[in-house]
N, C-alpha and C positions, 0 to 999 in steps of 0.2 A: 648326712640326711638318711633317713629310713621312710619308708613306705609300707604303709599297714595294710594291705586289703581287705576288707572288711566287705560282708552282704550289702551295706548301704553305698561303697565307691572306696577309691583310694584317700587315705589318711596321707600325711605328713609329716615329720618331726623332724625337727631344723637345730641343732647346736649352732649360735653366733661365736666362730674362735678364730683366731689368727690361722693364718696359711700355715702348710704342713710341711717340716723341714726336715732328711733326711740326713744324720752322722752317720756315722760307722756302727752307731749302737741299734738302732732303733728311727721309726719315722716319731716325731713329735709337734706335739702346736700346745697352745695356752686356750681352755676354754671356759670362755669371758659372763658362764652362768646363763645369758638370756636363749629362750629357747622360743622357737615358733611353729606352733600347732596349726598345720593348713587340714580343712576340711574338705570333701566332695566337694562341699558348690564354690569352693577357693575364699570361702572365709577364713581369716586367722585369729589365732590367741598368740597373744606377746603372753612368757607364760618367764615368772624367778626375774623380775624384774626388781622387787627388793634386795634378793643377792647379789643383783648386779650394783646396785646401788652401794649397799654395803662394802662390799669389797673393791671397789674401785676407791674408797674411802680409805680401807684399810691397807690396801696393798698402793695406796699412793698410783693409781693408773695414769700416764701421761695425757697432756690433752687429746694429742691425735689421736692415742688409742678409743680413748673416751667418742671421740666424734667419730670415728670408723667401727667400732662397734654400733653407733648409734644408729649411723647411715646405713649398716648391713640390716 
């Protein structure tokens, strides 16, 4: 997540990706395109919801991924 402060209030920007797993190389996660824009007054934008589409198509995403992406 990141936080914009902005003269109007705090921004938001949200990656929707899998938990972040730690090897020997590097920390890594998979992320799954949708993003969510929260506003000052806690409005959001679901924001690459075609990408997400797309590529769940393309990369074959299983169901549960599909539906825990959804639910996040």
């Amino acid at each position: 997540m990141i936080a914009m402060i902005r003269s109007d209030g705090t921004h938001y920007y949200c990656n929707i990706s899998s938990p972040c797993a730690y090897d020997s190389e590097a920390l890594k996660y998979i992320d799954y395109d949708l993003d969510i824009k929260v506003y000052p007054d806690h409005s959001f934008q679901l924001l690459d919801e075609d990408e997400f589409l797309l590529h769940q198509q393309t990369m074959n995403y299983p169901f549960d991924v599909k539906e825990k992406v959804t639910e996040g």
